[in-house]
C-alpha positions in Angstrom: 1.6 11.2 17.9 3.5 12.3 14.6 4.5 9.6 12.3 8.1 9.5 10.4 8.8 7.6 7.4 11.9 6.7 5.4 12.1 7.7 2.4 14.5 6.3 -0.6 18.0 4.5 0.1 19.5 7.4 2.0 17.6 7.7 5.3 15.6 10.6 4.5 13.2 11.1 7.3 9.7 12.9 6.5 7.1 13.8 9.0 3.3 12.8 8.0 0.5 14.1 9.6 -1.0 11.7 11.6 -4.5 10.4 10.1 -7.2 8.3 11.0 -6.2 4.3 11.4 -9.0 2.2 9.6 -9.0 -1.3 10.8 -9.0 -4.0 7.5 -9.5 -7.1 9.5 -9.0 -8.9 12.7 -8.0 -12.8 13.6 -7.1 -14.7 16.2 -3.9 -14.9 14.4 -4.0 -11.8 12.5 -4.5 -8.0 12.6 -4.0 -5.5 10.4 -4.5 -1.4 10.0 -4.5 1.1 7.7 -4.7 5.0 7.4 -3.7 7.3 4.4 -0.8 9.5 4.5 -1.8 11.3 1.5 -3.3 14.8 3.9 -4.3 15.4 -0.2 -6.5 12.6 -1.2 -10.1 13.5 -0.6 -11.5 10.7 -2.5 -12.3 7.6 -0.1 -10.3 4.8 0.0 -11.9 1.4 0.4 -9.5 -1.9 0.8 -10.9 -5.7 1.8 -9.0 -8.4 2.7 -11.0 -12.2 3.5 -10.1 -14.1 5.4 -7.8 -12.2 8.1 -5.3 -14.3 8.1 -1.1 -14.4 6.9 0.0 -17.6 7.1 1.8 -19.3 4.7 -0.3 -21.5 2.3 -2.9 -19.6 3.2 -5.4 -18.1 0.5 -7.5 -14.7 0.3 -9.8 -12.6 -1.3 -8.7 -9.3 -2.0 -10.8 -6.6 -2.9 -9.2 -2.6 -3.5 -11.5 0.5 -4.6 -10.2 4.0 -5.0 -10.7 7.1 -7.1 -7.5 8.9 -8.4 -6.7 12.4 -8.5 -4.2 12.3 -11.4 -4.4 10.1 -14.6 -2.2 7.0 -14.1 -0.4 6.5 -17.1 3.0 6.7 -16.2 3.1 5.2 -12.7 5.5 3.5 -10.3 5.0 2.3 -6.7 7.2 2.0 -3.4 6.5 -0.1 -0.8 8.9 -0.6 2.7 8.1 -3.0 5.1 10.0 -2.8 8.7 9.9 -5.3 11.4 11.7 -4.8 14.9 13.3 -1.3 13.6 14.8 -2.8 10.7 13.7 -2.6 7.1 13.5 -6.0 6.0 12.1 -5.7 2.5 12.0 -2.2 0.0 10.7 -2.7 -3.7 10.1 -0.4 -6.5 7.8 -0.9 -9.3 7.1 0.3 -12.5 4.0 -0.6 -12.9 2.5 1.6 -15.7 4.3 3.2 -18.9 1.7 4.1 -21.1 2.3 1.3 -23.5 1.5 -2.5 -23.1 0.7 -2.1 -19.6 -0.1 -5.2 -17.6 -2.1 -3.7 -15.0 -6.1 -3.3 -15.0 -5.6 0.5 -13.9 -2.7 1.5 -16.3 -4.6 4.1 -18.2 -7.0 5.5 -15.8 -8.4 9.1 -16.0 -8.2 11.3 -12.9 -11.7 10.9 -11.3 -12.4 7.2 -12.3 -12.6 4.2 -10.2 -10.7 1.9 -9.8 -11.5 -1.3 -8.8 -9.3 -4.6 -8.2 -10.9 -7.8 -7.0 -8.1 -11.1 -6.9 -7.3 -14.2 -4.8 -3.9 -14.6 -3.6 -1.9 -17.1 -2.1 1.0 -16.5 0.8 3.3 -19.6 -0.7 6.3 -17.9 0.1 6.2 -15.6 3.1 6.2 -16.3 6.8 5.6 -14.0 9.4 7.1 -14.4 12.6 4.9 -13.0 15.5 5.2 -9.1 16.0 4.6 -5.7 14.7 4.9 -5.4 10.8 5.0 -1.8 9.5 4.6 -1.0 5.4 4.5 2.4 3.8 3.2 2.3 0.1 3.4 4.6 -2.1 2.2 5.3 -5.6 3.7 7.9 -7.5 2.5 9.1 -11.4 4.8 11.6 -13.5 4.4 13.3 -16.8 6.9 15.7 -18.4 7.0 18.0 -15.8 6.9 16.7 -12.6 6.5 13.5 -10.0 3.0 13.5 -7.8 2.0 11.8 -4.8 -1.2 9.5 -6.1 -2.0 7.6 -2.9 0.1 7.3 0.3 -0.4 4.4 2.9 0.4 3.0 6.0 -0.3 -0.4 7.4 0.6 -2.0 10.7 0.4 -5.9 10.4 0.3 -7.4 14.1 1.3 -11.1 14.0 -0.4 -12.7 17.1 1.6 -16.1 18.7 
């Protein structure tokens, strides 16, 4: 079944090819996919999550590994959630310039690892039951051009 995603404030619709969903984990309150919509990326992608579960006030382990095509110096990320049809959060980061960079990564040759291990807590956010879907993008440019780095979608299932 293709797969359409929005892309930037004006509705732009583009097709994906549809790719192989990776199950992260699974709760009795919580499940939660992934597959990479980069057709591109040949380099595995390996993401953890620990404990499986969403709530609010509830802390995790979360462990991300993933080789790069392209150095990251200049890098910037999107990422959409939608729930019910409707896109209920859209944020943009700059998150690499190539000078006092506060990410681990910022810096990173093409080919490297990269490797992030932290323990968050949900203090904030509550899910109400359903289907959550998030794109996330990351995106590095240089003086030429803007390039795809890593593509991904999750479905978050909230279970009652």
């Amino acid at each position: 079944m293709p797969e359409f995603i929005e892309v930037g404030e004006e509705m732009t619709l583009m097709y994906t090819k549809a790719s192989k969903n990776y199950l992260l984990c699974e709760s009795s309150g919580t499940e939660i996919w992934y597959s990479v919509c980069d057709n591109v990326n040949k380099h595995p992608l390996t993401v953890n999550i620990d404990p499986c579960n969403l709530s609010r006030g509830s802390k995790y382990n979360f462990s991300f590994s993933w080789i790069p095509r392209y150095d990251l110096i200049n890098v910037h990320g999107i990422v959409d959630v939608w729930y019910k049809s409707i896109k209920v959060s859209g944020n943009r980061y700059i998150m690499c310039t190539g000078t006092d960079d506060e990410y681990q990564f910022c810096g990173s040759l093409k080919g490297e690892t990269i490797r992030i291990d932290t323990e968050q807590r949900f203090t904030k956010l509550k899910f109400e039951p359903g289907t959550y879907i998030a794109f996330g993008q990351i995106m590095t440019a240089d003086e030429e051009d803007e390039k795809v780095a890593l593509c991904v979608n999750m479905t978050v299932v909230i279970k009652n």
